[in-house]
C-alpha distance (Angstrom), angle and dihedral (degrees) to the residues before:
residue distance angle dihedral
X1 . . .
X2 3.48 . .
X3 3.96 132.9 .
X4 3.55 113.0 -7.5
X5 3.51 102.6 14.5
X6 4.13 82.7 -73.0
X7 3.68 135.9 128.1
X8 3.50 118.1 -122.2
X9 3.92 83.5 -121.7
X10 3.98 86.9 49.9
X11 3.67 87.4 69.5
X12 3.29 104.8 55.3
X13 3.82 148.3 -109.4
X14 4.24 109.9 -79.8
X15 3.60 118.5 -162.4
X16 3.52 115.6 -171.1
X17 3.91 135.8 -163.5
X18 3.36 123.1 -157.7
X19 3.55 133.1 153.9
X20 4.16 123.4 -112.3
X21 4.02 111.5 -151.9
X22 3.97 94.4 -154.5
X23 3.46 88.1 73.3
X24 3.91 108.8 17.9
X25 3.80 91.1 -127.8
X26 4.00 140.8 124.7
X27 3.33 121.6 -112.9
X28 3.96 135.1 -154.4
X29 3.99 110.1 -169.2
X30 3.79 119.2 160.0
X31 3.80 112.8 -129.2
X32 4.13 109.1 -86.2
X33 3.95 90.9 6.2
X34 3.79 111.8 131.5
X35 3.75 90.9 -142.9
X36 3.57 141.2 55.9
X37 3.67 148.5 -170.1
X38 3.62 137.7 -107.8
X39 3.67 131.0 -131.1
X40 4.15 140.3 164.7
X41 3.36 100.3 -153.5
X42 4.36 129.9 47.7
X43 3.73 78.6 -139.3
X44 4.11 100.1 56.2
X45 3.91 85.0 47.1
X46 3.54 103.2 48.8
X47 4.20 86.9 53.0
X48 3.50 91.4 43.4
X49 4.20 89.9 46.9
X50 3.84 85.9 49.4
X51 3.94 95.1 43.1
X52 4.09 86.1 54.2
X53 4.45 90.9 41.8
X54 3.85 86.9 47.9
X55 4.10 88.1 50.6
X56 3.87 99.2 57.9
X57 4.25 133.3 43.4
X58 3.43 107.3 -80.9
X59 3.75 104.7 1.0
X60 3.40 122.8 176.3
X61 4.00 147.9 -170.4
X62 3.65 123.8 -128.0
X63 4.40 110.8 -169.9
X64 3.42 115.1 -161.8
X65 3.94 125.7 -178.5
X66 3.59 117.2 -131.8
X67 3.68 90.7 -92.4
X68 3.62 88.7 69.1
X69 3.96 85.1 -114.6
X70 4.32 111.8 135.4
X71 3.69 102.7 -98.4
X72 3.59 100.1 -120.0
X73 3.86 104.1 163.9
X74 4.04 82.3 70.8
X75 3.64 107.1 88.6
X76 3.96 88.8 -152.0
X77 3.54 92.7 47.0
X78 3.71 80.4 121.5
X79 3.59 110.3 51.3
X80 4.03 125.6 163.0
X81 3.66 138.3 124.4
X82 3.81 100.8 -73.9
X83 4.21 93.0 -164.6
C-alpha cells in the first residue's frame, strides 16, 4: 500500500500525450513506462491513448498541448474507464 491506503494499481493507469519538438511528433507514454509510442498527428495519439486506457482497469487519458500545458479547453482531456 502506498499513499492513501491505495495501491499504485488502485489509482489507475495514466497515459499521456504530449508532443516532442525534436521530432515534430505525438507521443503516447504510460506514466513510469520506459517506452513510448509514436504518432504524426495529436489526433492518431489521442485514439491510440484512449484505445490503450479503454484496454486496462482504470485507464485514463492525459491531453497535453504542445506547450506541455494540460489541455483543459478539451472536455475529454480526461478520459479513462470511469467503472
Amino acid at each position: 500500500m502506498t499513499g492513501r491506503g491505495q495501491s499504485p494499481e488502485a489509482r489507475g493507469h495514466f497515459f499521456h500525450v504530449t508532443h516532442n519538438r525534436s521530432d515534430n511528433k505525438w507521443h503516447v507514454k504510460e506514466v513510469k513506462a520506459d517506452n513510448y509510442d509514436t504518432y504524426d498527428s495529436k489526433d492518431e495519439a489521442i485514439k491510440q491513448a484512449e484505445k490503450k486506457a479503454k484496454g486496462v482497469e482504470q485507464g485514463h487519458v492525459v491531453i497535453h498541448r504542445e506547450d506541455g500545458k494540460f489541455e483543459t479547453k478539451n472536455q475529454n482531456w480526461f478520459v479513462g474507464n470511469e467503472d
